[in-house]
Each structure stands twice: as C-alpha cells, then as structure tokens.
C-alpha positions in Angstrom: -10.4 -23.2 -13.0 -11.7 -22.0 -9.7 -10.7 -18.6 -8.6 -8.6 -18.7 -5.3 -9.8 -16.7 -2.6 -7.6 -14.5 -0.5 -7.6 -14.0 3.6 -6.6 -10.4 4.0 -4.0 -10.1 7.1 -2.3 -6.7 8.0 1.3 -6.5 9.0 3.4 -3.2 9.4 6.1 -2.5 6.4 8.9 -1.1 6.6 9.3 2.5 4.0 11.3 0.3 1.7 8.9 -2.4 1.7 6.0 -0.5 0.6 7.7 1.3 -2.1 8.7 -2.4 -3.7 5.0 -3.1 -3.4 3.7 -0.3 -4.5 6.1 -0.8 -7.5 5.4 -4.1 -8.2 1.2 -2.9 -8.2 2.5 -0.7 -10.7 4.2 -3.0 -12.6 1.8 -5.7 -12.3 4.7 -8.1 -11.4 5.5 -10.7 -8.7 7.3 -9.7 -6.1 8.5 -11.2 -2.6 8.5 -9.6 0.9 10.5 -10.8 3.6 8.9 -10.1 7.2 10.7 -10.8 10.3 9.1 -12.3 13.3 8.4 -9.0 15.1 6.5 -8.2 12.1 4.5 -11.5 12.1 3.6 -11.0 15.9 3.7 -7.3 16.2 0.6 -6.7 18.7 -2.2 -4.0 16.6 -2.3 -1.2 19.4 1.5 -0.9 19.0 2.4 -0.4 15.3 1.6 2.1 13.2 0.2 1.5 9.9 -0.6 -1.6 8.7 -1.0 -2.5 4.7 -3.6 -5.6 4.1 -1.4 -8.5 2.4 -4.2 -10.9 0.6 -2.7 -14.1 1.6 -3.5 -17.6 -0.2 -4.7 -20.2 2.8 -0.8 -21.6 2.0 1.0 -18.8 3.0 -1.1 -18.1 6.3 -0.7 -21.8 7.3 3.0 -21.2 6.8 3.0 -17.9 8.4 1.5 -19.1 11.5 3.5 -22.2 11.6 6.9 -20.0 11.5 5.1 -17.6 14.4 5.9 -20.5 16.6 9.0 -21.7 15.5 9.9 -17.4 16.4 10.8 -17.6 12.8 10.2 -15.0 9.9 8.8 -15.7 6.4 9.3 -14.7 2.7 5.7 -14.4 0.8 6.2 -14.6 -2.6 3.1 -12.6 -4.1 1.4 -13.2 -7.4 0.4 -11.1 -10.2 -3.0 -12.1 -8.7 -2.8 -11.2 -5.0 -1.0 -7.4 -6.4 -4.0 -7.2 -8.8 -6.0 -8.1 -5.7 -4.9 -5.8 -3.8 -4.7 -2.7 -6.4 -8.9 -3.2 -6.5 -9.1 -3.3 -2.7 -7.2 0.3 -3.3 -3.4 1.1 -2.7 -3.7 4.1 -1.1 -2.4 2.9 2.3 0.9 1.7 0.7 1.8 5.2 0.8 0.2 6.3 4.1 -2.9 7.6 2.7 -5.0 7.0 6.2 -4.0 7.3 9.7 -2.2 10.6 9.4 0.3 10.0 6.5 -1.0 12.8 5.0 2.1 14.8 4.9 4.2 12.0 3.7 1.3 11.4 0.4 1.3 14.7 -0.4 5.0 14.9 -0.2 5.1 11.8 -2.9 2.7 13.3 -5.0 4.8 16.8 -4.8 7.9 15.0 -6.2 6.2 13.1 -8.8 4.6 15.8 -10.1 7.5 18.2 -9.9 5.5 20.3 -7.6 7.7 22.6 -5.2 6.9 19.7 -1.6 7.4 23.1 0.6 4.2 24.8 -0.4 2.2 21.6 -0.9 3.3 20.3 2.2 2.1 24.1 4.1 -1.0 24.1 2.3 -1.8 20.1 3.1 -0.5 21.1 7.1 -3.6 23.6 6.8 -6.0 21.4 5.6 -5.4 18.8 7.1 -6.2 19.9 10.0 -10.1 19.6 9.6 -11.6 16.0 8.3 -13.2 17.1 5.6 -9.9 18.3 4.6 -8.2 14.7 5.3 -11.2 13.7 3.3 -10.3 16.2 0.2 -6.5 15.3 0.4 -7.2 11.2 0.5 -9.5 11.3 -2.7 -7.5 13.7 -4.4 -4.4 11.2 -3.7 -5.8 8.6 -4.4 -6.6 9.7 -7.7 -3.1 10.8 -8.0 -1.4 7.3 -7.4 -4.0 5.8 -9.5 -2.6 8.5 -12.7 1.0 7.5 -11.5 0.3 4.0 -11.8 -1.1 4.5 -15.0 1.6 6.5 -16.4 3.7 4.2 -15.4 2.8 1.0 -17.0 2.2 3.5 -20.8 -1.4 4.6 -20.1 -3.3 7.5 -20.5 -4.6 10.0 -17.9 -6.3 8.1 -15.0 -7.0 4.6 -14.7 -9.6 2.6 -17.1 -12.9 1.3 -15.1 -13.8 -2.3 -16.0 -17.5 -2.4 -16.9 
C-alpha cells in the first residue's frame, strides 16, 4: 500500500484548538478541527503563530474550494497526519517559537507541579538573550516529549526508532 504524502499548510489556532491537538498527539487518536474562514484566509504578516497541519491533497482541494465559497471547513485528522506531525515536532502547539516562551514554561510549570511564579521570573531573565530562547526551547521540548510519554503509560522520555 503506498504511503500518502502530506502538503504541510500553516493556519493560526485558537488556545483551545491546540490543546485538542496536542491531546490527540498525545493520545495518538483522530481528532477534527473546525477552522473558520478568517482562519483559512488569514494573511501571514497578520497572525501570530501558526501550527503546520499536514494535509492529505483531499483536504487542501476542499480547503481551497470552501476559501471561495467564504466558507470554513472541518479537517478530520488521522492517526497518520498526528503521528506526522509529532515527528515534524510539536513544540509549536504550545508556543515553543516566536516568543511563547512564557506561556511553555508556564505549561511545563503546572505539569510538573513546579511553583509558575519563579519559573516564569527565571524564564523572563533568560529569555532575554537567544542562547537563552535556545536553552528554554530544547529543554521544552524535551519536556512535552516526557509529558507525552507519560501520558500514553511510558517511561521517562520518548523511545527513538532506530
């Protein structure tokens, strides 16, 4: 059976959305997303942050075709296009780049049981140099990936496939 291939296209979600995503991810089940037409057609240099949706050829022919009826569209996305995604990294579900890193390091805090306050003064300090962006974005990235992990009954990080 031939392995279908994926067109990545980046839209702007809303909070909510990305937490159902990055659940789903986590759970490794299908889930659906329903994005309004502003979504669909919001221009790149007016949004913020933008999460990369790998999209079967399907789904961007329907996409486009509801961008001119001003329409929205529900994607429906597999366990394939979330396993897709979770090896292309899900650190932006959560705001890792483009100066989220308050609100990462606020998550982690929480999920750790970590008092958010001091985190989020020591991540303020930090974060103000880019090697210190650098630092917080690998060190929560490896964070989500443990949370993940934990989350579907795993061990301590996630398992590289060889």
């Amino acid at each position: 059976m031939p392995q279908t291939t994926y067109v990545t296209r980046e839209y702007e979600l809303k909070p909510r959305q990305k937490e159902l995503l990055l659940a789903a991810v986590s759970r490794r089940a299908p889930t659906a997303l329903r994005l309004n037409h502003g979504t669909l057609t919001a221009v790149e240099e007016d949004s913020g942050e933008r999460i990369g949706l790998p999209l079967t050829s399907h789904q961007v022919k329907r996409i486009e075709r509801n961008t001119r009826k001003k329409m929205g569209v529900e994607l429906r996305l597999s366990k394939a296009q979330l396993h897709a995604m979770r090896k292309g990294g899900v650190g932006k579900l959560v705001g890792v780049q483009g100066g989220g890193v308050k609100e990462v390091v606020g998550h982690v805090a929480r999920a750790t049981g970590k008092a958010a306050k001091a985190v989020g003064h020591v991540a303020k300090a930090v974060a103000t140099s880019e090697q210190g962006k650098r630092v917080i974005n690998r060190v929560t990235d490896e964070a989500l990936k443990a949370l993940i992990d934990k989350a579907k009954g795993g061990g301590a990080g996630l398992k590289k496939k060889k």
